[in-house]
PDB file of N, CA, C and O in Angstrom, chain B, residues numbered from 101:
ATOM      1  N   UNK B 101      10.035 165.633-238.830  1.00  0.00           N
ATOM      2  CA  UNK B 101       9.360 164.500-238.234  1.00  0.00           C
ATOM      3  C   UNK B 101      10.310 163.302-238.256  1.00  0.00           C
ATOM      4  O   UNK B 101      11.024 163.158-239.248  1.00  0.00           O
ATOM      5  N   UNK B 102      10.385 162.343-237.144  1.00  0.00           N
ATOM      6  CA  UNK B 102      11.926 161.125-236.878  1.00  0.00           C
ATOM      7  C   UNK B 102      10.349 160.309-236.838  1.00  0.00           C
ATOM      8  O   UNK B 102       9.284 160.460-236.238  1.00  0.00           O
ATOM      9  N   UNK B 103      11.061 159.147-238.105  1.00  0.00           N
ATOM     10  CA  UNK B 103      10.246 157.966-238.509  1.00  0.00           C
ATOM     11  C   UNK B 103      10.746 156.801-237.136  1.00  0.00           C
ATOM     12  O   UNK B 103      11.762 156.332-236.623  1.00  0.00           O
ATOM     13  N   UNK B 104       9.719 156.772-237.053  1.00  0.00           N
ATOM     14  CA  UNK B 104      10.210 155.666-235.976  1.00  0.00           C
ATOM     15  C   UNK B 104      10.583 154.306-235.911  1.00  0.00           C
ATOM     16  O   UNK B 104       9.878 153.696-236.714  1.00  0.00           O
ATOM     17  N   UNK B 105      11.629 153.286-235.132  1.00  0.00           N
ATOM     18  CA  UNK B 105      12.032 152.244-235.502  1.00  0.00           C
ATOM     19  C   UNK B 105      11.085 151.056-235.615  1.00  0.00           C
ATOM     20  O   UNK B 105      10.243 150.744-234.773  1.00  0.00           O
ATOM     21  N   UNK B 106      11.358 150.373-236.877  1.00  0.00           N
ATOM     22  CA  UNK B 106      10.352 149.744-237.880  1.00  0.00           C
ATOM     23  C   UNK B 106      11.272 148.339-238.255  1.00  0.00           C
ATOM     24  O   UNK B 106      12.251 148.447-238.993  1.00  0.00           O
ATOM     25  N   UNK B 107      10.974 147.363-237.833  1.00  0.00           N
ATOM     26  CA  UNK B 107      11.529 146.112-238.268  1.00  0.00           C
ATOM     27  C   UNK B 107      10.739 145.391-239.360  1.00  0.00           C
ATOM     28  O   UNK B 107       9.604 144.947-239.188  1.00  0.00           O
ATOM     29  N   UNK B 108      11.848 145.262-241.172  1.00  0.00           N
ATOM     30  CA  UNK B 108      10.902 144.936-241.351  1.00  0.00           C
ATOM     31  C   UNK B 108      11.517 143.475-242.393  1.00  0.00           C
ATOM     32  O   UNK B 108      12.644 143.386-242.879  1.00  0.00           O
ATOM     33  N   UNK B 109      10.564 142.615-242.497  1.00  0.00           N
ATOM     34  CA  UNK B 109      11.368 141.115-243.249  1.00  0.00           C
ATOM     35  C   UNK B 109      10.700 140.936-244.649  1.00  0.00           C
ATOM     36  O   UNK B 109       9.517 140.621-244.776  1.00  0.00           O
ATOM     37  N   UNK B 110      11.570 141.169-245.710  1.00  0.00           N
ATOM     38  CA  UNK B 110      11.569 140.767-246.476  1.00  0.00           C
ATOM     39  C   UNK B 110      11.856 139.680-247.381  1.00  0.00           C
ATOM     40  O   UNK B 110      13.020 139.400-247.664  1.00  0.00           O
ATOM     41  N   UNK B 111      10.568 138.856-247.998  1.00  0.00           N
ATOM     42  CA  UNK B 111      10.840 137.286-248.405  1.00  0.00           C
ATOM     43  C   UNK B 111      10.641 137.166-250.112  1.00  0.00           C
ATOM     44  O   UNK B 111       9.561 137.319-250.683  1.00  0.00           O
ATOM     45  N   UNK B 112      11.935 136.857-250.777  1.00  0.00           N
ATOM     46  CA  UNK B 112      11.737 136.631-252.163  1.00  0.00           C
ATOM     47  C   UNK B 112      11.310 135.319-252.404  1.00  0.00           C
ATOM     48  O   UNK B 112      11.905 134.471-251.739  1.00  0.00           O
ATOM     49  N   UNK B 113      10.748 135.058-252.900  1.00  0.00           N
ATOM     50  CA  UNK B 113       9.911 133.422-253.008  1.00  0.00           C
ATOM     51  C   UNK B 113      10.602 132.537-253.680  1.00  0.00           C
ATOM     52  O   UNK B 113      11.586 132.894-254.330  1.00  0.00           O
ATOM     53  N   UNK B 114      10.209 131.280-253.633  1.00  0.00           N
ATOM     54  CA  UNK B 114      11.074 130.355-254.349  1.00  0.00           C
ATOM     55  C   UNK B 114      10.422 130.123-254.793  1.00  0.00           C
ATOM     56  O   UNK B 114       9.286 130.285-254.347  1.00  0.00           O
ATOM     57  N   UNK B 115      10.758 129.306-256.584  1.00  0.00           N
ATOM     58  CA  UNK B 115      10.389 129.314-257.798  1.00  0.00           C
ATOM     59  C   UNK B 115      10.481 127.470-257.729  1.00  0.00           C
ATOM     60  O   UNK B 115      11.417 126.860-257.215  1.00  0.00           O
ATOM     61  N   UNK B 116       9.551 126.981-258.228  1.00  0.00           N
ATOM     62  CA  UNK B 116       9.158 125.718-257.974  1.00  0.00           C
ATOM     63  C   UNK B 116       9.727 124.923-259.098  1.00  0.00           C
ATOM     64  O   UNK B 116       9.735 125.657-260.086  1.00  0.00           O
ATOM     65  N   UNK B 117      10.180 123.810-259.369  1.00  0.00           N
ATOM     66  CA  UNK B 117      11.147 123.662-260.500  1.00  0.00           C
ATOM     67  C   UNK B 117      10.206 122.878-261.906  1.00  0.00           C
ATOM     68  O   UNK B 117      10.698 122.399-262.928  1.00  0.00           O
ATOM     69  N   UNK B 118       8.913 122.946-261.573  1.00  0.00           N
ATOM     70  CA  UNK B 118       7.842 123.181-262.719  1.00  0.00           C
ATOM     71  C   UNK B 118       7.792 124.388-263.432  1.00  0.00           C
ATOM     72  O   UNK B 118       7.537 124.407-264.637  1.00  0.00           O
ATOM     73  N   UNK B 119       8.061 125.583-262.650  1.00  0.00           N
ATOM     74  CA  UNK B 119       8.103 127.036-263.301  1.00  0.00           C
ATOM     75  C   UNK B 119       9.134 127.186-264.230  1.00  0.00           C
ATOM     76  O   UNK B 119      10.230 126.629-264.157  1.00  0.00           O
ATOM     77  N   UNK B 120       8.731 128.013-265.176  1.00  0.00           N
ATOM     78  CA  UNK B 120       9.501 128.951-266.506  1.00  0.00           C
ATOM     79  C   UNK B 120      10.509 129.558-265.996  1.00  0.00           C
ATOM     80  O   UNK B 120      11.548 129.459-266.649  1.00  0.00           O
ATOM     81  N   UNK B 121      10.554 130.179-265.004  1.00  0.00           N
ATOM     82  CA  UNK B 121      11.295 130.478-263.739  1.00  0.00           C
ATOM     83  C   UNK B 121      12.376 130.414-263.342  1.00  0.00           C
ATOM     84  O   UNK B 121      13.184 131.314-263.112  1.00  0.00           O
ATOM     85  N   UNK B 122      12.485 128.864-263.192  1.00  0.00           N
ATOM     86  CA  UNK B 122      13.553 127.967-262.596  1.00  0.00           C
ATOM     87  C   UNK B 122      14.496 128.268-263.372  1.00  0.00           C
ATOM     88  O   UNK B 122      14.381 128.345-264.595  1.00  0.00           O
ATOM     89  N   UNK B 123      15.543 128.471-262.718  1.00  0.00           N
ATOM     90  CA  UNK B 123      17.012 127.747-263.607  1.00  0.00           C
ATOM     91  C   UNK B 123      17.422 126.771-262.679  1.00  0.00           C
ATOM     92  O   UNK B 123      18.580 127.134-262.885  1.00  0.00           O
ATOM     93  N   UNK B 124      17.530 126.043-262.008  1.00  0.00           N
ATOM     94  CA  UNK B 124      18.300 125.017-261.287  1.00  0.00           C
ATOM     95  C   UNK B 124      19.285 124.372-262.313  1.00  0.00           C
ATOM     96  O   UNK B 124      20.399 123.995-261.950  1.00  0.00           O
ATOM     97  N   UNK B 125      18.954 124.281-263.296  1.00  0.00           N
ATOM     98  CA  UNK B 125      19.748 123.615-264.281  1.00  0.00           C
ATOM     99  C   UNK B 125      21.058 124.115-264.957  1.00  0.00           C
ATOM    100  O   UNK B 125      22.027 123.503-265.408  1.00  0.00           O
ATOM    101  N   UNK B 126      20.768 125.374-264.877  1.00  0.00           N
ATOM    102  CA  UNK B 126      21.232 126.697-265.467  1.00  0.00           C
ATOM    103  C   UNK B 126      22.375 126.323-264.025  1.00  0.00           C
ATOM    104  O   UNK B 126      23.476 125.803-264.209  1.00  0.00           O
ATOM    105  N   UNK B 127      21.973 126.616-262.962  1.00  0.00           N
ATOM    106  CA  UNK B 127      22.795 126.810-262.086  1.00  0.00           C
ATOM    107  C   UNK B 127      23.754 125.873-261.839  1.00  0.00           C
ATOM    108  O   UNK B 127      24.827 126.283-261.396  1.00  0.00           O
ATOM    109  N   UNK B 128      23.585 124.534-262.053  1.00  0.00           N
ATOM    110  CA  UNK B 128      23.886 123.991-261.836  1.00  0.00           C
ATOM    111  C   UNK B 128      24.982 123.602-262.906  1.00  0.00           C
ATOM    112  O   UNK B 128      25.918 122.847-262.645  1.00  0.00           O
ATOM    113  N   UNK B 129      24.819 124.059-263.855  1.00  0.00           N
ATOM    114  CA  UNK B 129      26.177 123.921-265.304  1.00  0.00           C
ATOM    115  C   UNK B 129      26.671 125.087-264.878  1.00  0.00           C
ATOM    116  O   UNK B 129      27.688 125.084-265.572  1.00  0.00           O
ATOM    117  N   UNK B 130      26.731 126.064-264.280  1.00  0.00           N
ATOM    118  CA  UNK B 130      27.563 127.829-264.110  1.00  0.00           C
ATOM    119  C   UNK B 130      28.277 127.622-262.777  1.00  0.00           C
ATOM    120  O   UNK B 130      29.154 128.442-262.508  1.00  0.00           O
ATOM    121  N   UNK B 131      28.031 126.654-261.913  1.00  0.00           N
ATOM    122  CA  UNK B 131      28.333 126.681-260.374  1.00  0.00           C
ATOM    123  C   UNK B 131      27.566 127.719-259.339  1.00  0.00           C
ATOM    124  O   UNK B 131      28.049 128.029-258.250  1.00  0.00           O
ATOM    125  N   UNK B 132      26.742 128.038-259.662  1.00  0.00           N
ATOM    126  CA  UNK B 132      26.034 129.683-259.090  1.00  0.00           C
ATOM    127  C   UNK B 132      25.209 129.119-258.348  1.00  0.00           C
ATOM    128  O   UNK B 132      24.581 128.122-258.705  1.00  0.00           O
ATOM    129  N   UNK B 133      25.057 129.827-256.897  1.00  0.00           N
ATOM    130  CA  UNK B 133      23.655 128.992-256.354  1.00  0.00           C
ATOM    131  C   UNK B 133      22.054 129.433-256.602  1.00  0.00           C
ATOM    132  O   UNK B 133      21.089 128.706-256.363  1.00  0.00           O
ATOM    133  N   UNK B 134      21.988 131.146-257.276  1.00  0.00           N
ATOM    134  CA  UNK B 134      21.091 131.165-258.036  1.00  0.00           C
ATOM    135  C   UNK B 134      21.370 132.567-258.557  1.00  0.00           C
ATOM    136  O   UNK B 134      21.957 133.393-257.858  1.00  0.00           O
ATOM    137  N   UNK B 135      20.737 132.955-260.387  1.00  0.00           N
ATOM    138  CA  UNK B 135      21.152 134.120-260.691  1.00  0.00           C
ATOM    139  C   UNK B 135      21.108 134.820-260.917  1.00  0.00           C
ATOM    140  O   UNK B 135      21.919 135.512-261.533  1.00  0.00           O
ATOM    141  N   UNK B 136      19.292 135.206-260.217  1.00  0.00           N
ATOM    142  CA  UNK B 136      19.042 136.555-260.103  1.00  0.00           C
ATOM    143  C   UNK B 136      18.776 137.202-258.699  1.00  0.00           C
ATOM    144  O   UNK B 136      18.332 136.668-257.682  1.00  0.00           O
ATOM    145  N   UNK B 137      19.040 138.074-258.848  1.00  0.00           N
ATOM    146  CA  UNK B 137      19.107 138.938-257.358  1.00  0.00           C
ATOM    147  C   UNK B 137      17.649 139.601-257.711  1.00  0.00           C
ATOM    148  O   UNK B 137      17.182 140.056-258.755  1.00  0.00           O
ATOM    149  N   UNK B 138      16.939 139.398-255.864  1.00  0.00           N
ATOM    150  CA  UNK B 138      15.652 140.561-255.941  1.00  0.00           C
ATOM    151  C   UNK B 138      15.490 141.253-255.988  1.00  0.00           C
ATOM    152  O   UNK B 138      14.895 141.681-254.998  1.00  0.00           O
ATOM    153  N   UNK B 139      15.777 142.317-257.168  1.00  0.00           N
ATOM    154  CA  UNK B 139      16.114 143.703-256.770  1.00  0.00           C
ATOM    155  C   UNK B 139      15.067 144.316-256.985  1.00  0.00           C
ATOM    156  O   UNK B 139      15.229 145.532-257.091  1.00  0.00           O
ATOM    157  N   UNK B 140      13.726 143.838-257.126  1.00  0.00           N
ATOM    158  CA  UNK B 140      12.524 144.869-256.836  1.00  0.00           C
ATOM    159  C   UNK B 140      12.563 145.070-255.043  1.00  0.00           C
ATOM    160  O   UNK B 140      12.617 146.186-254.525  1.00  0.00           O
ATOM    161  N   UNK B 141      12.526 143.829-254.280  1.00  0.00           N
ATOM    162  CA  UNK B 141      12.709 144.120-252.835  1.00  0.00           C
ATOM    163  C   UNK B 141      13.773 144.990-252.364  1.00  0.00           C
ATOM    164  O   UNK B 141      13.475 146.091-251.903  1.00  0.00           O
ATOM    165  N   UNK B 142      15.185 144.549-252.444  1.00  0.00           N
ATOM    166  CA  UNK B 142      16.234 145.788-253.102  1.00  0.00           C
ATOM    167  C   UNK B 142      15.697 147.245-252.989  1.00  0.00           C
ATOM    168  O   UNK B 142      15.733 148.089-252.094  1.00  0.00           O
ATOM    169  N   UNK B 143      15.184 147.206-254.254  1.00  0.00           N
ATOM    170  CA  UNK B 143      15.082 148.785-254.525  1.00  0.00           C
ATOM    171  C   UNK B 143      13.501 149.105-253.389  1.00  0.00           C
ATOM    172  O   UNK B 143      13.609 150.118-252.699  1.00  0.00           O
ATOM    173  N   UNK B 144      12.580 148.551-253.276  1.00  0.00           N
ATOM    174  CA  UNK B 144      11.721 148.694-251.902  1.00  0.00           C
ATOM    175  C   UNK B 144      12.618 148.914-250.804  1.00  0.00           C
ATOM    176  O   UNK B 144      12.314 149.744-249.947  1.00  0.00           O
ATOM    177  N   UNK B 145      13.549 148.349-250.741  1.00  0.00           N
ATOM    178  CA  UNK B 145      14.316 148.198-249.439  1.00  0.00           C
ATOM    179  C   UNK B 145      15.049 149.948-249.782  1.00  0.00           C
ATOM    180  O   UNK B 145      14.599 150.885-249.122  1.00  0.00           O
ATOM    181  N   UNK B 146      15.765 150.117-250.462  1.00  0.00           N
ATOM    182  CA  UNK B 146      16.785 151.404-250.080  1.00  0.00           C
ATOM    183  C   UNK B 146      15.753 152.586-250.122  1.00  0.00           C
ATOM    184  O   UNK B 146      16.133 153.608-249.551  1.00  0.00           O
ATOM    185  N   UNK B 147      14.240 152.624-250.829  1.00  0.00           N
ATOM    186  CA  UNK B 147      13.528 153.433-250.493  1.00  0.00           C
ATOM    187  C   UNK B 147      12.817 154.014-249.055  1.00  0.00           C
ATOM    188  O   UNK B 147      12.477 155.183-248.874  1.00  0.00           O
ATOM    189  N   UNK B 148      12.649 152.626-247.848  1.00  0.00           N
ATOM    190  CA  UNK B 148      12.182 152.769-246.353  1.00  0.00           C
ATOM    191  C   UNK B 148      13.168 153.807-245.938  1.00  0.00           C
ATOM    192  O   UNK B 148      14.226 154.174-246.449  1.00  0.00           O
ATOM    193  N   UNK B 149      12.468 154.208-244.775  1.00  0.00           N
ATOM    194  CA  UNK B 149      13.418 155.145-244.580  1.00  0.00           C
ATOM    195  C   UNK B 149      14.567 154.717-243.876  1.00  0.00           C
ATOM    196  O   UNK B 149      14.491 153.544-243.511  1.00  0.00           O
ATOM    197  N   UNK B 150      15.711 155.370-243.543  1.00  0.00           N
ATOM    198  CA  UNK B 150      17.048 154.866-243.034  1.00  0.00           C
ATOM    199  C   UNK B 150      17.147 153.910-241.353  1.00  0.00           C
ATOM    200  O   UNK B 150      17.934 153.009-241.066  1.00  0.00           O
ATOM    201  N   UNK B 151      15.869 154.620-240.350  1.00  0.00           N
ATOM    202  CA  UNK B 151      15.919 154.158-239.221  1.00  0.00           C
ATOM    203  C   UNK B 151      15.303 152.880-238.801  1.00  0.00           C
ATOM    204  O   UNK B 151      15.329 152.546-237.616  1.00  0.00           O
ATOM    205  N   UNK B 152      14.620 151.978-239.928  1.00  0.00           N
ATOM    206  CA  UNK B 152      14.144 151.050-240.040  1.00  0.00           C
ATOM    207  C   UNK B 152      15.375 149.545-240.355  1.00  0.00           C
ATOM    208  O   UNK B 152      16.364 149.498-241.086  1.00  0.00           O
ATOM    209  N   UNK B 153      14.886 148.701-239.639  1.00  0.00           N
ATOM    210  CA  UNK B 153      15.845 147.424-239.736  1.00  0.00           C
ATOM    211  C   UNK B 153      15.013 146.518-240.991  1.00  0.00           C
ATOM    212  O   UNK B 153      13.866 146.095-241.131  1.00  0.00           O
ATOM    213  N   UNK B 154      15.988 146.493-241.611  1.00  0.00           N
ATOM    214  CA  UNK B 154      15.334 145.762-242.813  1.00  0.00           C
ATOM    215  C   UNK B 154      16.274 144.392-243.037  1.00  0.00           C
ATOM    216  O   UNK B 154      17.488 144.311-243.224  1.00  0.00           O
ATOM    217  N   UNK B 155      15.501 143.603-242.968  1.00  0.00           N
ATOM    218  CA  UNK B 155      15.903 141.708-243.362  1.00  0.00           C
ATOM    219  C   UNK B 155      15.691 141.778-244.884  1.00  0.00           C
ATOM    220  O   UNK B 155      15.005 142.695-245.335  1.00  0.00           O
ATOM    221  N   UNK B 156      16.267 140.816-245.743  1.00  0.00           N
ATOM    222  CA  UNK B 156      15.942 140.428-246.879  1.00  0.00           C
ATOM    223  C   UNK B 156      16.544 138.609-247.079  1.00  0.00           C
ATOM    224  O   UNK B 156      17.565 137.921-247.058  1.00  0.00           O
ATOM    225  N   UNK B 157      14.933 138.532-247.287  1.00  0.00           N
ATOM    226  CA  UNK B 157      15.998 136.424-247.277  1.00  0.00           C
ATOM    227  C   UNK B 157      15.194 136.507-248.655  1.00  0.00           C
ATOM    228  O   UNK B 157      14.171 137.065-249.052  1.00  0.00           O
ATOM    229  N   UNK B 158      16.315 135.551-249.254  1.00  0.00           N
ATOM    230  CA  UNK B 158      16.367 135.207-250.965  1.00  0.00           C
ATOM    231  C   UNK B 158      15.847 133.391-250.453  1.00  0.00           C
ATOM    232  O   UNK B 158      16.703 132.614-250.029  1.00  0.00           O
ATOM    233  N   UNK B 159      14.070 132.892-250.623  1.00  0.00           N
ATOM    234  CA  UNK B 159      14.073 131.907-250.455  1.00  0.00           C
ATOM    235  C   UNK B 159      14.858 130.445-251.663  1.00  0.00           C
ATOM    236  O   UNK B 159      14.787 129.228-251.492  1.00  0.00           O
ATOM    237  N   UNK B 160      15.327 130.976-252.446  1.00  0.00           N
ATOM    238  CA  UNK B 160      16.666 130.151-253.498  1.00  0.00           C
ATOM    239  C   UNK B 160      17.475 130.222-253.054  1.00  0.00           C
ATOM    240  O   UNK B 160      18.230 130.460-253.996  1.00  0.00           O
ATOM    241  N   UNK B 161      18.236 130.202-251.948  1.00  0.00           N
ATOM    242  CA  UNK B 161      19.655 130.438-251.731  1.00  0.00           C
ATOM    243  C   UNK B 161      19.166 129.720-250.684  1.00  0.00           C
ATOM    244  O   UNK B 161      20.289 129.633-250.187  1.00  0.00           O
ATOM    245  N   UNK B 162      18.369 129.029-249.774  1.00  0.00           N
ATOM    246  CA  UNK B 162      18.403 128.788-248.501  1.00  0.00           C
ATOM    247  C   UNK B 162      17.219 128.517-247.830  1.00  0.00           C
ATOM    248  O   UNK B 162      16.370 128.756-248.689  1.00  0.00           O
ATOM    249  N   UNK B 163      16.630 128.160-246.813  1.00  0.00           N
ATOM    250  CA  UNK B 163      15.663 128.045-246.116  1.00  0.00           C
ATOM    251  C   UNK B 163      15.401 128.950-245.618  1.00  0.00           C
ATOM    252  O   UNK B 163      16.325 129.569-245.090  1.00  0.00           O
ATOM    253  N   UNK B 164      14.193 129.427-245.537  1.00  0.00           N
ATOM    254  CA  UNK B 164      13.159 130.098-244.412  1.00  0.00           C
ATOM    255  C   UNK B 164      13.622 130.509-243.160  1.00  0.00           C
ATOM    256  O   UNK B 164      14.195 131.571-242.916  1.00  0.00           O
ATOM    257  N   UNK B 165      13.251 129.318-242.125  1.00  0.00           N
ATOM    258  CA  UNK B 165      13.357 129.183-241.375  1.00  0.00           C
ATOM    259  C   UNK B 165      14.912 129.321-240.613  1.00  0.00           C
ATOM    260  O   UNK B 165      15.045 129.890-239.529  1.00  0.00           O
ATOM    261  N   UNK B 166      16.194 128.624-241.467  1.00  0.00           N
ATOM    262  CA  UNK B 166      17.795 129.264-241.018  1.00  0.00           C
ATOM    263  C   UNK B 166      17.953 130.508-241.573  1.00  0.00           C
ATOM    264  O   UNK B 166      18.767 131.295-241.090  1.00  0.00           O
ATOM    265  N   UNK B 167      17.349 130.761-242.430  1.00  0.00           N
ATOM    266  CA  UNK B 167      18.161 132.211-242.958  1.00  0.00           C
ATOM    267  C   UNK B 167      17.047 133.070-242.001  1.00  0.00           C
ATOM    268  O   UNK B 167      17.687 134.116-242.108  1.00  0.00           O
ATOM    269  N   UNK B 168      16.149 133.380-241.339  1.00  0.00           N
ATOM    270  CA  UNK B 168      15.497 134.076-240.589  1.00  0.00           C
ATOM    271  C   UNK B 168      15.977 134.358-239.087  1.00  0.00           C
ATOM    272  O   UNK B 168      15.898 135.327-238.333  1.00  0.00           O
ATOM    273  N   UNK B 169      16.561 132.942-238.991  1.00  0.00           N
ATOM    274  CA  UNK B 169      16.734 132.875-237.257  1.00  0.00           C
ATOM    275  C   UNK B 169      18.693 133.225-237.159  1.00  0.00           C
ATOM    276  O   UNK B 169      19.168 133.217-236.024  1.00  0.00           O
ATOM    277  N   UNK B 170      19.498 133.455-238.158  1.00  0.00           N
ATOM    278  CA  UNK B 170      20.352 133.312-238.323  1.00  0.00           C
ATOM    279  C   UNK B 170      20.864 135.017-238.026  1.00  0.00           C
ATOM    280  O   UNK B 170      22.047 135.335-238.141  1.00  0.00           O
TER     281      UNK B 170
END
């Protein structure tokens, strides 16, 4: 059976700098623009199957809206 082509966007959320969460601070003494990677979406992601277009925007690294249309 051929899975058929499947576009799909994945959005890691941004962490509000009230949250436990946050490092902005952290990042900001290391030079890093943030330092964890999503790798639950990640690992969702290498599980879809291969013929599917898969997006992944990290909303800490960037906006929404440019990293989508980009």
């Amino acid at each position: 059976m051929t899975a058929s082509l499947c576009r799909v966007l994945m959005v890691y959320p941004s962490f509000h700098a009230e949250s436990f969460w946050n490092y902005a601070e952290v990042c900001n003494l290391v030079g890093a623009r943030y330092p964890a990677a999503p790798l639950g979406l990640i690992t969702v992601a290498a599980l879809l199957p291969k013929t599917w277009e898969v997006r992944l925007v990290d909303r800490n690294a960037g906006d929404l809206i440019k990293l989508v249309l980009c």
